[in-house]
MIFINU-276953 format. One record per residue: residue in three letters; x, y, z of N, C-alpha, C, O in turn. Coordinates in steps of 0.02 Angstrom, whole numbers, padded with zeros to 5 digits, always signed. Example, Ala and Ser with C-alpha at 12.3 -4.5 7.8 and 13.67 -1.06 7.14 Angstrom:
REM MIFINU-276953
ALA+00660-00284+00390+00615-00225+00390+00660-00165+00390+00712-00166+00423
SER+00642-00112+00354+00684-00053+00357+00645+00002+00394+00670+00057+00402
END
This chain:
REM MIFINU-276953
UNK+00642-00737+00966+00621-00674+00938+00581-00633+00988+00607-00578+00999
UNK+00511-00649+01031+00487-00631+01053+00478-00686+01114+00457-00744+01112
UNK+00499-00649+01165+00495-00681+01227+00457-00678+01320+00494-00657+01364
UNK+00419-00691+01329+00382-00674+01366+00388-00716+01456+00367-00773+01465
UNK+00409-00689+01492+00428-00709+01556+00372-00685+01607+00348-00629+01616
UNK+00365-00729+01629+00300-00739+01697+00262-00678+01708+00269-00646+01760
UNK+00200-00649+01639+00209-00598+01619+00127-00624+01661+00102-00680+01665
UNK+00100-00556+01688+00038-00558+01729+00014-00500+01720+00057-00458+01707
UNK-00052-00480+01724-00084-00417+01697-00128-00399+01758-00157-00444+01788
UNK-00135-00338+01774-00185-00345+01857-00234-00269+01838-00202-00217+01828
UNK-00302-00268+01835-00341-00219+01833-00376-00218+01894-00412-00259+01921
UNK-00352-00140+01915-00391-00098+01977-00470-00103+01952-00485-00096+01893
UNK-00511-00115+01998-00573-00108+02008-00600-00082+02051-00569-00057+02098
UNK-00658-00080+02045-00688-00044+02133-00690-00075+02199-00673-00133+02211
UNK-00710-00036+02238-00675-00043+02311-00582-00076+02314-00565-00126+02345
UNK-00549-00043+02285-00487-00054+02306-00470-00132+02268-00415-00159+02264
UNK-00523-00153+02246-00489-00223+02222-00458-00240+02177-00469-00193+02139
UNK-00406-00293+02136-00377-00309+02078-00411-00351+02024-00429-00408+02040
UNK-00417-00339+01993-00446-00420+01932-00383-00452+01920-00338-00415+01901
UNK-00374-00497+01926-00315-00527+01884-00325-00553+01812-00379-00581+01809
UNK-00300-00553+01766-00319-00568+01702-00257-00620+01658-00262-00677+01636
UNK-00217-00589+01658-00170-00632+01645-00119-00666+01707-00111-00629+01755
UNK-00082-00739+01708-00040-00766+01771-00013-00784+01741-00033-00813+01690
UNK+00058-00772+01760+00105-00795+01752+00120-00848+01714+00134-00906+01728
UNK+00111-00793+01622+00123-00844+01562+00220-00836+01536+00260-00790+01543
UNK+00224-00903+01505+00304-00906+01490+00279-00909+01407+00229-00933+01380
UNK+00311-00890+01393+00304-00917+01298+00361-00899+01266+00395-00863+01302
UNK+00386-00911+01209+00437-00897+01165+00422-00903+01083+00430-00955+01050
UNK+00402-00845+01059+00362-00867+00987+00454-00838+00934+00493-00790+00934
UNK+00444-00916+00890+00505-00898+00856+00481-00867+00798+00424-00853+00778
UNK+00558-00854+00764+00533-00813+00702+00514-00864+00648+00528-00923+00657
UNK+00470-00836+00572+00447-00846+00525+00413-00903+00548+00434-00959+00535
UNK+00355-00892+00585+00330-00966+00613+00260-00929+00617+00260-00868+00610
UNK+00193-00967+00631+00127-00950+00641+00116-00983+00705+00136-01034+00732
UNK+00080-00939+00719+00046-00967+00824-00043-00947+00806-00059-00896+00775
UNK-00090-00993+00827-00155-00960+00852-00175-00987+00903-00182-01044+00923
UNK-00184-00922+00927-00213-00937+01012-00293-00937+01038-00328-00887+01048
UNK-00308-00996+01044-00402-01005+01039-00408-00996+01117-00364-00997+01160
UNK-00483-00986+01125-00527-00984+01197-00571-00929+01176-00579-00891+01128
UNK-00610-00950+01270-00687-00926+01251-00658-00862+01262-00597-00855+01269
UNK-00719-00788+01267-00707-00723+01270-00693-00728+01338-00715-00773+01374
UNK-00656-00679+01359-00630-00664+01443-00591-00711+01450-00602-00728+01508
UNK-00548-00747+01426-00508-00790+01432-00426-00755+01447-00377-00781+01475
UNK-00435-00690+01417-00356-00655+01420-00317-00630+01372-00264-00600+01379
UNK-00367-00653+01292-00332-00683+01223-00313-00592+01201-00260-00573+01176
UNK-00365-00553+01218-00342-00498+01171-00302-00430+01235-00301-00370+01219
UNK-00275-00455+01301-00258-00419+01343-00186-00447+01332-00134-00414+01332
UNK-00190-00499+01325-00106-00529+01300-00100-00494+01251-00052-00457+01263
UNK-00129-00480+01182-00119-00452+01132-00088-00371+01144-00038-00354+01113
UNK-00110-00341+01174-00118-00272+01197-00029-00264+01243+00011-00218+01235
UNK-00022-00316+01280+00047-00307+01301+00125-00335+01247+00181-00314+01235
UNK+00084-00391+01230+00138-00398+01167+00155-00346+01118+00210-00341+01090
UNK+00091-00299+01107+00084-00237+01059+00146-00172+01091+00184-00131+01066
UNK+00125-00196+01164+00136-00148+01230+00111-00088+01187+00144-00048+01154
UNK+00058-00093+01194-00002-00066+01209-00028-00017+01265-00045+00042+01266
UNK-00022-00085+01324-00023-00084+01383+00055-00126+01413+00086-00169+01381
UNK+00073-00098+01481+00124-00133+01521+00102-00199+01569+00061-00199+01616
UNK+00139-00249+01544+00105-00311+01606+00122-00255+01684+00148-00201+01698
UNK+00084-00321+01721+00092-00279+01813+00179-00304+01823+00230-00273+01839
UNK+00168-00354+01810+00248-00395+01836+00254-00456+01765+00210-00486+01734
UNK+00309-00455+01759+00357-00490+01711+00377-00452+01649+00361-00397+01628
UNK+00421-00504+01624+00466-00463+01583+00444-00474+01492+00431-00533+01480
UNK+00442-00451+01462+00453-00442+01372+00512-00419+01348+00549-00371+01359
UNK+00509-00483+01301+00588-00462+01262+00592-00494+01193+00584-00552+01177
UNK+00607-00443+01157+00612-00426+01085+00676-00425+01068+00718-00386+01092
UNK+00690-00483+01013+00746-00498+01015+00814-00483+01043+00866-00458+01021
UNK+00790-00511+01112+00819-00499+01157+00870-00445+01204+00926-00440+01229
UNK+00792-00403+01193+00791-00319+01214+00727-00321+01257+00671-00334+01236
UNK+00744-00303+01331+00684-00315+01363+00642-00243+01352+00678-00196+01336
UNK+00579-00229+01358+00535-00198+01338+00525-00122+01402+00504-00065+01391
UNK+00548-00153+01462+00532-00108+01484+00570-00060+01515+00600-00082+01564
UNK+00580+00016+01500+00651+00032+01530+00660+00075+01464+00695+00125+01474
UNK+00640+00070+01406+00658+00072+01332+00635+00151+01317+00575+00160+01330
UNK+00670+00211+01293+00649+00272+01294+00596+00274+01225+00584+00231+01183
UNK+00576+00330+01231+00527+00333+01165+00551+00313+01099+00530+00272+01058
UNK+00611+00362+01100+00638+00320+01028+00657+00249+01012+00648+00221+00958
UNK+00683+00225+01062+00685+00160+01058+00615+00112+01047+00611+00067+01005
UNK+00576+00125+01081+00505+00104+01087+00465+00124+01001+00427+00091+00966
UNK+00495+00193+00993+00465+00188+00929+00464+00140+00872+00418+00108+00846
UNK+00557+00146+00857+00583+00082+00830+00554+00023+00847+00530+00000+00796
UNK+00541-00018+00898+00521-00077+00921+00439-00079+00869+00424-00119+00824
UNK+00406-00032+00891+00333-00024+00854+00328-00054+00786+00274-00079+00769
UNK+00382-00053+00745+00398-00048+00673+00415-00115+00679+00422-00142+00624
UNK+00425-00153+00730+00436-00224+00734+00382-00271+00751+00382-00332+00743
UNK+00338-00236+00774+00283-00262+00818+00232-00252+00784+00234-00191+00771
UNK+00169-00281+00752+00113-00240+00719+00040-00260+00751+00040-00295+00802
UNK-00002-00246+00732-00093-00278+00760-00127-00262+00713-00117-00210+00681
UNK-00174-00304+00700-00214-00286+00662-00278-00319+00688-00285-00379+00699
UNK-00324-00269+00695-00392-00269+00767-00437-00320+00718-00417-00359+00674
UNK-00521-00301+00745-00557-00330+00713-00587-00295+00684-00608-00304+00627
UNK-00594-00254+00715-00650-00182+00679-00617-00152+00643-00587-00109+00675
UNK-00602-00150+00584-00557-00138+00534-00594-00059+00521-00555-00023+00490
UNK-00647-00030+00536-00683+00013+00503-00645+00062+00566-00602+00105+00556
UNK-00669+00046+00620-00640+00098+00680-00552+00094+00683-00513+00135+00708
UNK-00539+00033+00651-00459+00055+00663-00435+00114+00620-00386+00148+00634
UNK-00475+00121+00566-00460+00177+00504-00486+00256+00511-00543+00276+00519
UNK-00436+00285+00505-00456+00351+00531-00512+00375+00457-00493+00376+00398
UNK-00572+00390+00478-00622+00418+00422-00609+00476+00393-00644+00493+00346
UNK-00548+00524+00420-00528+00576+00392-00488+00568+00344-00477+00613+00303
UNK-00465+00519+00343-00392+00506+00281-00413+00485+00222-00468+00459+00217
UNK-00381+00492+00180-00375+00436+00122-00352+00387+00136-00326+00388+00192
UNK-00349+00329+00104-00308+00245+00126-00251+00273+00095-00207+00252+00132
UNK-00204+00328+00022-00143+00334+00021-00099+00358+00089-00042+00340+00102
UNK-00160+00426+00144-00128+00446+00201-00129+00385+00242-00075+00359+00254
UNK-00172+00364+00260-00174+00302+00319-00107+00267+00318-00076+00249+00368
UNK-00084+00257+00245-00034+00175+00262+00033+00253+00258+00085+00249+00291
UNK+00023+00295+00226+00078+00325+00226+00107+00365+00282+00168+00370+00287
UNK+00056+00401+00337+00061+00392+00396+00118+00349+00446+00160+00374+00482
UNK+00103+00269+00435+00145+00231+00471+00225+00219+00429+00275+00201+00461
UNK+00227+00231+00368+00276+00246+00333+00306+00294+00356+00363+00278+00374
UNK+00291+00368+00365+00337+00395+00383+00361+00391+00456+00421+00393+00471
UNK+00330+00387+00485+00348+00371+00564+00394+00310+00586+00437+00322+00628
UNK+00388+00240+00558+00408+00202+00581+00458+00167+00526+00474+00109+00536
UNK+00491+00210+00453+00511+00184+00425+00552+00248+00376+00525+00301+00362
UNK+00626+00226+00355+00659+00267+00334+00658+00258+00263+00711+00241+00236
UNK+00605+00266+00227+00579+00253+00152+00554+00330+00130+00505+00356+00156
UNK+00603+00369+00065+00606+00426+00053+00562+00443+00044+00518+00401+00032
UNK+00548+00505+00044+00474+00524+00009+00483+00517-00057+00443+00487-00093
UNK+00529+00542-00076+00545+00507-00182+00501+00447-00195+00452+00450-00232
UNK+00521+00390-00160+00514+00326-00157+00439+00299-00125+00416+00242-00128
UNK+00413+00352-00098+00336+00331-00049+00271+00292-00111+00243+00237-00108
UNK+00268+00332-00147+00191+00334-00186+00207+00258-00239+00165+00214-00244
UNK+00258+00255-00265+00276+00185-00286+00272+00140-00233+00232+00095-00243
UNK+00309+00138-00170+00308+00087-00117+00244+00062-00091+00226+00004-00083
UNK+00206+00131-00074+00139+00102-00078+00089+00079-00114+00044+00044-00093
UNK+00098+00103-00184+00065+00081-00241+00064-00004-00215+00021-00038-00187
UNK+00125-00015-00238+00154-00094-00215+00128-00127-00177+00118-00186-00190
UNK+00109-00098-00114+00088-00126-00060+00025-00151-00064+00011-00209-00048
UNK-00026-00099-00090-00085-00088-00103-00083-00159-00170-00102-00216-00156
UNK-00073-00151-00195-00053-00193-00238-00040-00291-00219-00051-00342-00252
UNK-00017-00281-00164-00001-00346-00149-00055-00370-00100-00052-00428-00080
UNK-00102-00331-00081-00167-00361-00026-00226-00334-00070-00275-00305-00048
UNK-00209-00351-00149-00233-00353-00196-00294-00318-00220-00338-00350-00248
UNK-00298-00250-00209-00344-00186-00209-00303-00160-00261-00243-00152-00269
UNK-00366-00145-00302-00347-00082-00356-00321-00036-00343-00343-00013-00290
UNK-00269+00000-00370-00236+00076-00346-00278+00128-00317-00268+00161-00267
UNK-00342+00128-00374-00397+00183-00344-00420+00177-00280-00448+00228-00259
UNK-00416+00121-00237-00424+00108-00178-00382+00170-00149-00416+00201-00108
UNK-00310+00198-00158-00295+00232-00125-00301+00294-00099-00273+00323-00052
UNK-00366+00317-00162-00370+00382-00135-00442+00386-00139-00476+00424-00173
UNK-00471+00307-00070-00538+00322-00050-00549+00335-00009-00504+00307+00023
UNK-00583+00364+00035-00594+00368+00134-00614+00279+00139-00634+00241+00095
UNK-00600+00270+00200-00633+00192+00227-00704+00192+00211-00724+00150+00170
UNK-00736+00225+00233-00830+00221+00228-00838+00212+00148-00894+00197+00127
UNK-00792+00220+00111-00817+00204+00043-00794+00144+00015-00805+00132-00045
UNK-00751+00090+00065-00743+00016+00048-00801-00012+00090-00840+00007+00133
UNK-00780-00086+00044-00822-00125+00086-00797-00150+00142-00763-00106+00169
UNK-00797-00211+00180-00781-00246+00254-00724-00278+00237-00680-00278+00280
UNK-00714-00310+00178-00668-00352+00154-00609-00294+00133-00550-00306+00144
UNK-00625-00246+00111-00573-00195+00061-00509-00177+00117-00447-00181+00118
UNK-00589-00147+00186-00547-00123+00255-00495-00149+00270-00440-00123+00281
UNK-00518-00219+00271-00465-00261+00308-00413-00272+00262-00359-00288+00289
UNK-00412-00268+00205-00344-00293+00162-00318-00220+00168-00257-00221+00155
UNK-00339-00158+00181-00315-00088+00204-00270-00080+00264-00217-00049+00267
UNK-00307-00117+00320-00275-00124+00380-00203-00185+00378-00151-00170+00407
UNK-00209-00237+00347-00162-00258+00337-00095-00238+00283-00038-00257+00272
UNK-00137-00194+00262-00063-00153+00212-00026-00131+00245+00034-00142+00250
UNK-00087-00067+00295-00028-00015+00325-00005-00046+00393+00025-00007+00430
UNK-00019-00134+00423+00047-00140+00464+00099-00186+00401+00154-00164+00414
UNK+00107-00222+00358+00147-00243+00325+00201-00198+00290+00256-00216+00270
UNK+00171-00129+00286+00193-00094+00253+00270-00066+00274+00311-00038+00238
UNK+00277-00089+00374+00348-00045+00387+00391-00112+00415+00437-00110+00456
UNK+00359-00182+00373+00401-00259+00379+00392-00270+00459+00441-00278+00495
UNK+00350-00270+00474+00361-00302+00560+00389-00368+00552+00376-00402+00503
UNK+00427-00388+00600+00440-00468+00611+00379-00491+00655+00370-00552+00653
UNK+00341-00460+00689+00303-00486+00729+00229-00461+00706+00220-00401+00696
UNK+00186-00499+00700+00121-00465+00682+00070-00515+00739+00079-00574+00751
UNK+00020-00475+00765-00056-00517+00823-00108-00480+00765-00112-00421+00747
UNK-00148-00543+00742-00194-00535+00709-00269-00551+00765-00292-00608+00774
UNK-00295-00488+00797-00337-00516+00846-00438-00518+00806-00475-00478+00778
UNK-00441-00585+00828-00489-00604+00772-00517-00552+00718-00572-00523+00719
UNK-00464-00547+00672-00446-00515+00604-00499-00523+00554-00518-00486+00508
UNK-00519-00583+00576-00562-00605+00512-00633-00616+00534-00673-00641+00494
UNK-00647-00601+00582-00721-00595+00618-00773-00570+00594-00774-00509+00587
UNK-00818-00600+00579-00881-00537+00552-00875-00551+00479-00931-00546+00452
UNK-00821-00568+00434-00822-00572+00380-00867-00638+00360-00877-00687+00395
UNK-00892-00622+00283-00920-00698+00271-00876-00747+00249-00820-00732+00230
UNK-00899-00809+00250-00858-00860+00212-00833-00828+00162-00800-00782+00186
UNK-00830-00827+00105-00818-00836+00048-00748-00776+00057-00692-00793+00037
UNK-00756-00721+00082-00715-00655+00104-00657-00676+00140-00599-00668+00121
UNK-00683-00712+00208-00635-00742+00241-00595-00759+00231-00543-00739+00258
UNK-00597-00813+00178-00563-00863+00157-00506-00828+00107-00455-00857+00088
UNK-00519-00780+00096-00487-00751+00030-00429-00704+00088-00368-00699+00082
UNK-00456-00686+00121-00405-00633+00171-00351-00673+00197-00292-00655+00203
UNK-00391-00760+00221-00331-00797+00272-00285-00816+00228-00226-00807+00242
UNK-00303-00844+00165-00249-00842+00085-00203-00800+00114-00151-00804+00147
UNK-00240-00760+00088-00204-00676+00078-00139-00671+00124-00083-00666+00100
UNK-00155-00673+00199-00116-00684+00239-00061-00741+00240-00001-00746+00250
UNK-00098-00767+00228-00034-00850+00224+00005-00825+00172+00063-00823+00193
UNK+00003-00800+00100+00019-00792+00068+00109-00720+00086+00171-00723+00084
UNK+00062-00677+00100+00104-00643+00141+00164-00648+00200+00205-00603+00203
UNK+00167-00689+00234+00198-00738+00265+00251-00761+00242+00309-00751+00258
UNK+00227-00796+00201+00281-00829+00172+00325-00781+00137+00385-00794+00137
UNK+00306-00729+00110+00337-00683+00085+00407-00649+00120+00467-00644+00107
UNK+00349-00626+00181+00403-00555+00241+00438-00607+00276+00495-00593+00296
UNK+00404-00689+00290+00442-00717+00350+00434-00671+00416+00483-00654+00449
UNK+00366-00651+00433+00362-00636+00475+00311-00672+00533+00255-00695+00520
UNK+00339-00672+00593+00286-00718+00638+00212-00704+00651+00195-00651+00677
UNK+00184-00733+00640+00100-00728+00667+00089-00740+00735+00112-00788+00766
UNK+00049-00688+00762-00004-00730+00834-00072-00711+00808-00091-00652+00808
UNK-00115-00769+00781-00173-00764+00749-00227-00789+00801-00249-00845+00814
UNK-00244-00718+00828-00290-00747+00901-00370-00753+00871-00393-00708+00837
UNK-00412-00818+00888-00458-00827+00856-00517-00837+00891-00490-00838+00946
UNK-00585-00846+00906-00630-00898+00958-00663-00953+00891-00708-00992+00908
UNK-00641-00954+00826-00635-01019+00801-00589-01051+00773-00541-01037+00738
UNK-00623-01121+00807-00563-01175+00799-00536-01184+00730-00480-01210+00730
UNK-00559-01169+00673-00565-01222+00611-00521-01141+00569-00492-01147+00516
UNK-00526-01077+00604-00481-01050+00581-00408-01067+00592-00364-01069+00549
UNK-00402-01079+00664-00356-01064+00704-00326-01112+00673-00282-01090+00637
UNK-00333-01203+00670-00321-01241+00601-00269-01213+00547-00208-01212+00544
UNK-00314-01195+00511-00322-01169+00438-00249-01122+00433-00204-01120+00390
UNK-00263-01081+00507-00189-01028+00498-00121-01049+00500-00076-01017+00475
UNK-00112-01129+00544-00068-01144+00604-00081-01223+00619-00137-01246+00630
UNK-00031-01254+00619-00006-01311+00662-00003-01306+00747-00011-01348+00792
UNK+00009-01249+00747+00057-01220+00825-00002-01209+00869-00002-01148+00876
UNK-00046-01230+00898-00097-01208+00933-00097-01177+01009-00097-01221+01053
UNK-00097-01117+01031-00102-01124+01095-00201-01121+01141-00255-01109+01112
UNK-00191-01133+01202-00279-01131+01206-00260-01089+01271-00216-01101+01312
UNK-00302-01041+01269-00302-01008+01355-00359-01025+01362-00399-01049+01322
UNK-00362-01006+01446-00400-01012+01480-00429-00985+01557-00436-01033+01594
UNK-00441-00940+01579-00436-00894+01635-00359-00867+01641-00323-00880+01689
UNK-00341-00833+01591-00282-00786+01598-00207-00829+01587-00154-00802+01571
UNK-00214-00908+01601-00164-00949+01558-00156-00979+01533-00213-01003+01531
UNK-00119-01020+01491-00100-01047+01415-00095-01092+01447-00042-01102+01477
UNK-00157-01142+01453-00155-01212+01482-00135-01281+01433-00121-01338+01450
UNK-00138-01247+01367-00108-01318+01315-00061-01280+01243-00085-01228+01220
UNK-00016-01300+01221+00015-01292+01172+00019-01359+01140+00040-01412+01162
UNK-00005-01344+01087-00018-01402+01017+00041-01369+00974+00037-01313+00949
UNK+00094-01411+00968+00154-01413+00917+00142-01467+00847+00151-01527+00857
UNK+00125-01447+00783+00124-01492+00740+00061-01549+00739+00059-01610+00734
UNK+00010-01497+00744-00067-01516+00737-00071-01559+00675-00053-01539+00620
UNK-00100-01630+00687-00125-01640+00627-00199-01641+00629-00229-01604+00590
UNK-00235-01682+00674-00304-01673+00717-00336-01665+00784-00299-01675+00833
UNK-00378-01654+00791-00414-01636+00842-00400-01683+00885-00412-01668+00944
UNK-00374-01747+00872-00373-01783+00933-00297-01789+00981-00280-01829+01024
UNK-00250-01705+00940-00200-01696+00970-00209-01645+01049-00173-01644+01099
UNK-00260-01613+01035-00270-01574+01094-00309-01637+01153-00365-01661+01156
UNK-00231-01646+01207-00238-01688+01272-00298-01624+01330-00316-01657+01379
UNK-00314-01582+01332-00325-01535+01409-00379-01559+01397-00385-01586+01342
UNK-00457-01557+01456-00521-01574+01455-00547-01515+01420-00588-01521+01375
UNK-00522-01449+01442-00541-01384+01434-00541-01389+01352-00586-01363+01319
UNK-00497-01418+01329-00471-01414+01256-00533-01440+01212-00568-01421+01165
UNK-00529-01473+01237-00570-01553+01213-00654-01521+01229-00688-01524+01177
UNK-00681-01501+01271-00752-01472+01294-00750-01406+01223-00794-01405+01179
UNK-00702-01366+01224-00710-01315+01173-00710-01326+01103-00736-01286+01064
UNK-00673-01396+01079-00683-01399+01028-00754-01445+01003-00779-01444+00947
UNK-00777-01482+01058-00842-01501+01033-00905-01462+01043-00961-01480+01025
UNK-00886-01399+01081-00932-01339+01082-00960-01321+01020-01019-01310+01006
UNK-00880-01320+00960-00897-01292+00912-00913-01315+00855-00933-01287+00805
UNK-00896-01405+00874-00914-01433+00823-00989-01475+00813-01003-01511+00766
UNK-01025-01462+00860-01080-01491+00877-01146-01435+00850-01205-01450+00859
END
């Protein structure tokens, strides 16, 4: 579904120099499947995110969407692709434009990235709204008038809303409390199973990353030094790096 070839990321800095951030990662995330990708901050986790989004363009290597490489692709094409691809940040408050209503926000990406009539809009989204389980009246509130929890089941409407096969949840659920959390990662799992659409649920905790996923990957200075296939415990992650981070967090 989504395929990623010796994909490397390079930021100009001062005096003429490069950062390197991402090296030469390979991956292949299939469909209707969940991935979470753990490590510390500066590790690479949400600059990968940003090119998978293409967002941003890696420096060198290739992306390919079901098996359509990414780069080369005119706007329209790229648009379409968008409607395949979704994110959903952390700051759920800044991802939401404060000028809108939540009916404009999700309806916004409806019309742009999806051939759903206008006849047919205000039911479709009702629905939607409906299924990340907010009252209707939610739809015709500005963001500043939900709470933290509302946002985020907002932000996840309006990318579910145009069926991506691919969704990067970059620590999505951050900042929230327990009790909230827990109700959103449901929420999500729940959803899932629904669209059959793939997750990359990028996290810096372990016991989410768990919770979301069997499939573990761990970076680490810009590469994906371990993939955990069919997690049952902690004593499946072999790397030292692996192993130091998870008793970071469990201690």
């Amino acid at each position: 579904m989504i395929n990623i070839k010796n994909i490397s990321k390079q930021y100009h800095i001062k005096d003429n120099s490069t950062l390197e951030v991402l090296k030469n990662i390979n991956f292949t995330f299939k469909h209707n499947h969940i991935y979470s990708l753990i490590g510390e901050s500066g590790s690479g986790k949400s600059t990968l995110s940003r090119l998978l989004t293409y967002i941003e363009k890696p420096t060198k290597g290739e992306i390919y969407i079901n098996n359509r490489e990414l780069n080369g692709l005119s706007k329209k094409q790229l648009r379409r692709m968008r409607a395949n691809v979704q994110m959903v940040l952390q700051n759920a408050s800044s991802a939401l434009d404060p000028r809108q209503k939540v009916y404009d926000i999700i309806a916004e990406s409806i019309r742009n990235l999806t051939d759903i009539a206008r006849n047919d809009e205000k039911k479709y989204i009702e629905n939607m709204i409906e299924k990340v389980e907010l009252p209707s009246k939610v739809l015709y509130s500005y963001p500043n008038e939900l709470s933290g929890g509302q946002q985020k089941r907002v932000c996840i409407a309006r990318a579910m809303s145009v069926s991506p096969q691919f969704i990067v949840f970059d620590e999505s659920v951050s900042g929230l409390d327990v009790i909230v959390r827990k109700k959103v990662l449901d929420l999500l799992l729940r959803l899932q199973r629904e669209y059959k659409s793939t997750y990359l649920f990028i996290t810096h905790d372990i016991d989410v990353a768990i919770y979301m996923s069997r499939d573990i990957l761990v970076m680490k200075d810009g590469n994906i030094i371990e993939h955990v296939s069919n997690l049952k415990s902690y004593k499946d992650f072999r790397h030292e790096y692996s192993k130091i981070l998870i008793k970071s967090q469990l201690t």
